[in-house]
C-alpha positions in Angstrom: 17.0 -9.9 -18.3 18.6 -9.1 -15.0 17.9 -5.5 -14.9 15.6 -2.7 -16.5 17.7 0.0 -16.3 20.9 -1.5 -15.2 23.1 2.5 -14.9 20.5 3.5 -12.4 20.0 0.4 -10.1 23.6 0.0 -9.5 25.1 3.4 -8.8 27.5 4.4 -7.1 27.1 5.9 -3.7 28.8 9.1 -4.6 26.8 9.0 -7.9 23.8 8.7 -6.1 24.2 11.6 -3.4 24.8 13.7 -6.3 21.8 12.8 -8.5 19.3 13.0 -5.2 20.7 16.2 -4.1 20.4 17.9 -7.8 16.8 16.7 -7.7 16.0 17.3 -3.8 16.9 21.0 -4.3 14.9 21.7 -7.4 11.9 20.0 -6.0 12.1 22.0 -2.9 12.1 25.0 -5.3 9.1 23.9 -7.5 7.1 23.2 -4.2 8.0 26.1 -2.5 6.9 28.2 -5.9 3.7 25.9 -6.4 2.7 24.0 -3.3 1.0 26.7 -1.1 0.2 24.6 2.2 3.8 23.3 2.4 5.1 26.9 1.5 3.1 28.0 4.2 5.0 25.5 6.9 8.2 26.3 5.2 7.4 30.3 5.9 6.7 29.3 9.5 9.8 27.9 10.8 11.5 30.9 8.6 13.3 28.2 5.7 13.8 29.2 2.5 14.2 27.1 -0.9 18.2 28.6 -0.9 18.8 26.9 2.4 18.8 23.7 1.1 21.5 23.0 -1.0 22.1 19.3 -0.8 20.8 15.9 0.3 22.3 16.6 3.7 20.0 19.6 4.3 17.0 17.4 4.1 16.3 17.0 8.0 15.9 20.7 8.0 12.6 20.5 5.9 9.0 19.5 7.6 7.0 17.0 7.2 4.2 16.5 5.6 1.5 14.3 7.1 -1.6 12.4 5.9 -3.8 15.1 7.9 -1.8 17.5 5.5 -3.6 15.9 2.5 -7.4 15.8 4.2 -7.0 19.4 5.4 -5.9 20.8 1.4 -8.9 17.7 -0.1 -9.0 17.7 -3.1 -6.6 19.5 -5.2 -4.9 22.2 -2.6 -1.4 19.9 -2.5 -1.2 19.6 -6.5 1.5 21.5 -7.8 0.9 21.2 -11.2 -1.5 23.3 -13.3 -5.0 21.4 -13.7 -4.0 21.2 -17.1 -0.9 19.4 -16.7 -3.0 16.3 -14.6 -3.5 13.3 -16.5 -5.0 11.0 -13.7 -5.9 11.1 -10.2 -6.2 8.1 -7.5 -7.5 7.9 -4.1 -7.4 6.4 -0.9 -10.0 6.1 1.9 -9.7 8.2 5.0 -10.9 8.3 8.3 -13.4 11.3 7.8 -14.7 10.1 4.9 -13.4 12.0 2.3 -10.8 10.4 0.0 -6.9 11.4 0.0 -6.3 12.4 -3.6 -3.2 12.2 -5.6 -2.5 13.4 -8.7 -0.5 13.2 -11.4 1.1 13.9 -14.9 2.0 12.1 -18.0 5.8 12.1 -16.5 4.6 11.1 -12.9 2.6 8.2 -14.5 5.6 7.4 -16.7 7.7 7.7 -13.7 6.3 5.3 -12.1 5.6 2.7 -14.9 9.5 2.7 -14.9 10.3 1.8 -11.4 7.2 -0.9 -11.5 8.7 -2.3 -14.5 12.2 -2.7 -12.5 9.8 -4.4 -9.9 8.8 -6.7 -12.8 12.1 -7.5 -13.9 13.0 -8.9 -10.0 10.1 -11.2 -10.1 11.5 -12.2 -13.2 9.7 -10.8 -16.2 10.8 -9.7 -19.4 9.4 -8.7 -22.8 8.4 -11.9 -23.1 6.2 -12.5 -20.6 2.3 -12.8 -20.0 1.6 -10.5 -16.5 -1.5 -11.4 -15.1 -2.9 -8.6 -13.3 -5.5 -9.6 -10.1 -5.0 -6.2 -8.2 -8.1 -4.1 -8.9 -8.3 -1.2 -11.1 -9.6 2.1 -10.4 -8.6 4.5 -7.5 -6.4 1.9 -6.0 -2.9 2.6 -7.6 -2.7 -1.6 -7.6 -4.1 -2.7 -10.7 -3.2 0.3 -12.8 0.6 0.7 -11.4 1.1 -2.7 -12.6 -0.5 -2.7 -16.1 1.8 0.1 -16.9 4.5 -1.5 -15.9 3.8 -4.8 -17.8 3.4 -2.7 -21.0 6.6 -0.5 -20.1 8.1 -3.3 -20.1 7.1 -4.7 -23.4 5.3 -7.4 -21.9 1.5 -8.7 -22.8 -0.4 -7.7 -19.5 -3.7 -9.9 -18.7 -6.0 -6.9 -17.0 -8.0 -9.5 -15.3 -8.6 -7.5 -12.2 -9.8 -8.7 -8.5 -12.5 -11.5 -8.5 -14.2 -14.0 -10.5 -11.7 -16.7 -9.0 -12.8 -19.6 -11.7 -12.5 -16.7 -14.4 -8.8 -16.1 -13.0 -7.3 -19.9 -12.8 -9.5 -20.4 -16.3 -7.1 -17.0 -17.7 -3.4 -18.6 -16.0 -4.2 -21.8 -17.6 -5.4 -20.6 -20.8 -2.5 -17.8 -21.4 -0.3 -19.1 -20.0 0.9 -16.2 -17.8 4.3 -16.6 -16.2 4.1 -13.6 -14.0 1.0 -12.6 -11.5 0.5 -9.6 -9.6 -2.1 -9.1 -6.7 -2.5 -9.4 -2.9 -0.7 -12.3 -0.9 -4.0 -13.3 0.8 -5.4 -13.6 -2.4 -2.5 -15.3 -4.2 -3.1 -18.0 -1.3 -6.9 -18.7 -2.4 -6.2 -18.9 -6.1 -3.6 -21.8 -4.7 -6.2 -23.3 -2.8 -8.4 -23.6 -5.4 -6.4 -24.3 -8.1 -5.1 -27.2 -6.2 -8.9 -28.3 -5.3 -9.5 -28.3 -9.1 -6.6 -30.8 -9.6 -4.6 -28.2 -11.8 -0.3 -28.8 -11.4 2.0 -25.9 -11.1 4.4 -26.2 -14.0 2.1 -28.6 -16.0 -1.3 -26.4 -16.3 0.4 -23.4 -15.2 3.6 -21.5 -16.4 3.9 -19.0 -13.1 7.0 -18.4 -12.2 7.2 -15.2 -10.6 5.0 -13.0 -8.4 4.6 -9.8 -7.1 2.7 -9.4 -4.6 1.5 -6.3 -1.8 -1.0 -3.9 -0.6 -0.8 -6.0 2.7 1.8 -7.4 5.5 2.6 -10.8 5.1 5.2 -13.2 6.7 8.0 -15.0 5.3 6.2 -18.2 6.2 3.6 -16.9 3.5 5.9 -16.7 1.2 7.4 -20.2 1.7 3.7 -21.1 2.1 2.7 -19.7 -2.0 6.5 -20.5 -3.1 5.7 -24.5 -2.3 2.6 -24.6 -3.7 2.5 -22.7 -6.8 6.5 -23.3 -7.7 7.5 -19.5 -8.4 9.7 -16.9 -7.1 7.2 -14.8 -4.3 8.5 -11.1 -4.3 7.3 -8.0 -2.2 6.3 -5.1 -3.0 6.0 -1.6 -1.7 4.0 1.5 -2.3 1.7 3.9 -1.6 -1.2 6.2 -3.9 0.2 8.8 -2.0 3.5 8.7 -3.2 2.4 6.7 -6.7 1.6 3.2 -5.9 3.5 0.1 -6.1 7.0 0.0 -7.7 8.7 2.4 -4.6 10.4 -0.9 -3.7 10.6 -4.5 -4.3 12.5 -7.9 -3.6 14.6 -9.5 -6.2 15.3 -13.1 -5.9 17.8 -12.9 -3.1 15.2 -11.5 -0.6 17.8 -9.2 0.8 15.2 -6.6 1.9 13.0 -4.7 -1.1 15.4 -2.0 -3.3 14.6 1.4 -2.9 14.2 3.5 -6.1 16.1 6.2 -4.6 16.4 7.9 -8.2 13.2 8.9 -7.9 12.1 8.7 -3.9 14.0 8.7 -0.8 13.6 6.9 2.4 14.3 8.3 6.0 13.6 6.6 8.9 12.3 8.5 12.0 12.3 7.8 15.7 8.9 7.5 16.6 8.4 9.7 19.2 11.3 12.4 18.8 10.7 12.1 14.9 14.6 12.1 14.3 16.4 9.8 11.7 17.7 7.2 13.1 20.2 4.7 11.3 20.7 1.6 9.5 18.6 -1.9 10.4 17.0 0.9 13.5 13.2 0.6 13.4 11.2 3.5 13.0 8.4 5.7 10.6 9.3 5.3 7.2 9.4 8.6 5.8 9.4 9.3 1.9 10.4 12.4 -0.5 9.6 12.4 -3.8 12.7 13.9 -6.1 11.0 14.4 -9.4 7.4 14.3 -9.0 5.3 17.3 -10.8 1.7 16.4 -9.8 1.6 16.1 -6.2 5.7 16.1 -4.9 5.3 15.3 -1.0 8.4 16.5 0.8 9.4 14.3 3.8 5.9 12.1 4.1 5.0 10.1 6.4 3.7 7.3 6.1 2.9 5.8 9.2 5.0 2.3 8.6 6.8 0.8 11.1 9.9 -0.6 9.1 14.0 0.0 9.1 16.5 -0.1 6.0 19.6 -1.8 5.6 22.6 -1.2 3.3 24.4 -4.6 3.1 25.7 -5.8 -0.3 23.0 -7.3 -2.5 23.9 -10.3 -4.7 21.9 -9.2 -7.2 24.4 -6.2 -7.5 21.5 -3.6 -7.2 23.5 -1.0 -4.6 19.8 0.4 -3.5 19.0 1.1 0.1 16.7 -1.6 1.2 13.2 -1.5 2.7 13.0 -4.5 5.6 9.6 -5.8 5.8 7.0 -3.6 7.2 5.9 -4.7 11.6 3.1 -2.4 11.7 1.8 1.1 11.3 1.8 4.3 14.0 -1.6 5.0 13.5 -4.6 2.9 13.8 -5.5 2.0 10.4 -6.0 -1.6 9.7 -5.2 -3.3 6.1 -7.5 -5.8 5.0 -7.3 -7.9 2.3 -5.2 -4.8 0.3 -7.8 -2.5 1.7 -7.5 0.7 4.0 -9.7 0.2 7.0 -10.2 2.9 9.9 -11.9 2.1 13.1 -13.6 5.4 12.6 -15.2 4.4 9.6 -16.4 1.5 11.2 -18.1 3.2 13.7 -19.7 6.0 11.4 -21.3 3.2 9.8 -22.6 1.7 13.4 -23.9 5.0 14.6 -25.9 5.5 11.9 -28.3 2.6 12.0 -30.6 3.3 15.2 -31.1 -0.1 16.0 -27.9 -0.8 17.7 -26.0 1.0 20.8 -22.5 2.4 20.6 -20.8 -0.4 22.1 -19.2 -2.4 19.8 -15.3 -4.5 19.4 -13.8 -5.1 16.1 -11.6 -8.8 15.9 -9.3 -9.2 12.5 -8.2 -12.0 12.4 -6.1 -14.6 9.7 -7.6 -17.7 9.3 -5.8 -20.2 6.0 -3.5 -17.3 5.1 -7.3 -14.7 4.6 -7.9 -11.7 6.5 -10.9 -12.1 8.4 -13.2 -9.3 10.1 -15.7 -9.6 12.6 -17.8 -6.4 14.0 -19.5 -7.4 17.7 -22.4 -4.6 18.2 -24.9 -4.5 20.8 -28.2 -4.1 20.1 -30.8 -1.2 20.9 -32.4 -2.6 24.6 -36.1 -1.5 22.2 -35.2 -4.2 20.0 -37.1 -7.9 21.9 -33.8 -10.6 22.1 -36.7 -13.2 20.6 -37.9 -11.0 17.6 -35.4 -13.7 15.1 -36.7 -11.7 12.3 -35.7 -8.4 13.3 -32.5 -9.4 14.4 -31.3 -10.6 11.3 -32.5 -7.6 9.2 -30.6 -5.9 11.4 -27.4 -7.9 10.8 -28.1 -7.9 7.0 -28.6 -4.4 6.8 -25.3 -3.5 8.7 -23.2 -6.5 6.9 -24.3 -4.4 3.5 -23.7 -1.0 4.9 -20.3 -1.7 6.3 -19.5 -3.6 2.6 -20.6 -0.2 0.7 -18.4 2.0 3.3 -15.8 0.2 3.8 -15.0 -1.9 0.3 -14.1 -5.2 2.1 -17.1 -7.7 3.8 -17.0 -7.8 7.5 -19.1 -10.6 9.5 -21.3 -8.7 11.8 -22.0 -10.2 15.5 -25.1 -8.5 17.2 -24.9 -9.3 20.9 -27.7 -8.7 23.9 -26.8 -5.0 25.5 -24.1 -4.8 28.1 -22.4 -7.6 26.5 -19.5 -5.2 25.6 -16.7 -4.7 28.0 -16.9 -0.8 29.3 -13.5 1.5 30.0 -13.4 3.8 32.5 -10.4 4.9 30.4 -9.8 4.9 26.4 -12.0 2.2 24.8 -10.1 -1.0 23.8 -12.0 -1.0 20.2 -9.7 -3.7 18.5 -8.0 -6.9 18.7 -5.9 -7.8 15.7 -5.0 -11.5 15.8 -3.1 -11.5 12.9 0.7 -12.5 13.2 2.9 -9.8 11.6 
């Protein structure tokens, strides 16, 4: 199987201006009828639903923005009657409260399609085992792709994140031939199964992988593609939008197909937030052209990336997402996980043993994402009191663990240790290559 839904992935482009703009102007009709925060910045800059009769007319729409989402928490962006909500997922933000999307038995379906044509490039079919390692719950990870496996007639393994021996034990026993989860992790599970003595293509039947929720370099992917023996995909999404399955490499690693059927890319100058062309970097912007539980109408997303529209071999004629160089905010992604700064330092401020003076390093160390918190202690607390030192430390490594959902190693260092600004703070360093 080269395709899962072989008419749509290989439009034309006429066919595909005329699809997007049928759907582009219905959706800004539904939203404007059912979506009262983005009717209300529609109403500002005097645009009406009738003045957008095409895919063209698109720049003439606002944005809609993360802060957008916090500002309406929970439900205030949902279109859709309660009723008509199946499911909702949720990512952490930088005030605390989560950024809710929701969705309906079509959204979900929706999306089970396009992660099923994500499947299909890693090079799954109806026969396969999918092994599952993302984590299930309000991440999109886990969930997105156990859909997708099951759209796509295939048995899917729900083994979810952790339990490592339980994992290689479930690839070897099952005989999976396509896995799903985060690069970094993908890269332990090598390690390990190579410390165990286990041979790719004797013990295990991987061929194909699928893997996201972080950056990762090409070297990675030669890195996993040498050791494990399978074809090492990317993949793109966001809860926000519905998870992963927006886009995804096929084997020729042209740049990860959009599925523009269902949501389309922009890319934005960063500063004068106009598009900007072909292989130009930028914000990647996202509308969604059929969505009923939450559409989002020109969203940004805060990732640095570009597109490019050069012939795939694969004949897919989708727009293509390059890799993603960084983001134009100042969340960090750890091991798959949405980190703020702020949330770091809500947790700091909290315990009254420590001043608020701290640095955060991430680093990568064997292909892992690695976080280490420096925090100066309270001048009360006596630099030879061992015992109170490290109850300290053990109490803020489990704090930041329950707040965050990723461990960081916490450094607590004599007062005035930390470097002072007279300026903004320099709070990170982020040592990872991207």
């Amino acid at each position: 199987m080269d395709f899962f839904q072989k008419d749509l992935e290989t439009m034309s482009a006429d066919q595909k201006f005329v699809l997007q703009s049928e759907k582009l102007v219905k959706t800004v009709k539904y939203v404007y009828e059912n979506q009262k925060p983005y009717r209300d910045k529609m109403d500002a800059i005097k645009l009406k639903p009738s003045d957008i009769k095409s895919l063209n007319d698109l720049p003439k729409l606002p944005f809609v923005t993360k802060q957008d989402l916090r500002d309406s928490y929970p439900f205030g962006m949902m279109a859709a009657p309660r009723r008509d909500l199946v499911r909702l997922h949720a990512s952490s933000a930088t005030t605390g409260k989560l950024t809710v999307s929701g969705h309906t038995m079509k959204d979900i379906d929706v999306w089970a399609e396009c992660a099923a044509r994500s499947l299909v490039m890693a090079g799954a079919d109806e026969e396969s085992i999918v092994h599952v390692s993302y984590g299930y719950g309000l991440f999109t990870g886990g969930l997105g792709m156990h859909y997708a496996g099951e759209k796509l007639g295939a048995v899917v393994v729900p083994a979810s994140a952790g339990n490592t021996q339980k994992q290689i034990q479930l690839l070897t026993d099952f005989g999976a031939d396509i896995i799903c989860c985060t690069p970094s992790y993908i890269i332990y599970l090598a390690e390990e199964i190579e410390r165990l003595g286990l041979k790719p293509g004797v013990d295990l039947k991987l061929k194909g992988g699928l893997f996201g929720a972080e950056t990762w370099t090409e070297e990675m992917r030669a890195d996993i593609e040498k050791r494990l023996g399978l074809l090492a995909c990317d993949i793109y999404g966001l809860s926000e939008i519905c998870g992963p399955g927006v886009a995804t490499d096929c084997k020729y690693k042209t740049g990860m197909h959009f599925q523009e059927d269902h949501y389309f890319p922009e890319i934005v100058d960063v500063d004068t937030l106009e598009p900007v062309g072909y292989k130009q970097s930028g914000e990647l912007v996202i509308t969604t052209l059929d969505r009923e539980g939450m559409p989002l109408l020109r969203y940004r997303t805060r990732d640095i990336a570009s597109l490019n529209n050069d012939p795939c071999p694969c004949g897919r004629t989708t727009v293509k997402l390059n890799k993603i160089t960084g983001r134009s905010d100042d969340m960090l992604i750890i091991r798959g996980v949405n980190v703020f700064p702020s949330q770091i330092e809500s947790v700091l401020l909290q315990n009254p043993n420590i001043e608020p003076h701290y640095h955060i390093t991430v680093d990568r160390v064997n292909n892992l994402d690695t976080m280490e918190i420096a925090v100066e202690l309270s001048p009360n607390i006596e630099i030879e009191n061992i015992d109170k030192i490290e109850a300290v430390r053990q109490k803020l490594t489990a704090d930041m663990a329950s707040a965050l959902s990723v461990g960081a190693k916490i450094k607590l260092v004599s007062p005035g240790t930390i470097t002072r600004s007279e300026g903004k703070a320099k709070r990170l360093t982020d040592k990872r290559k991207i």
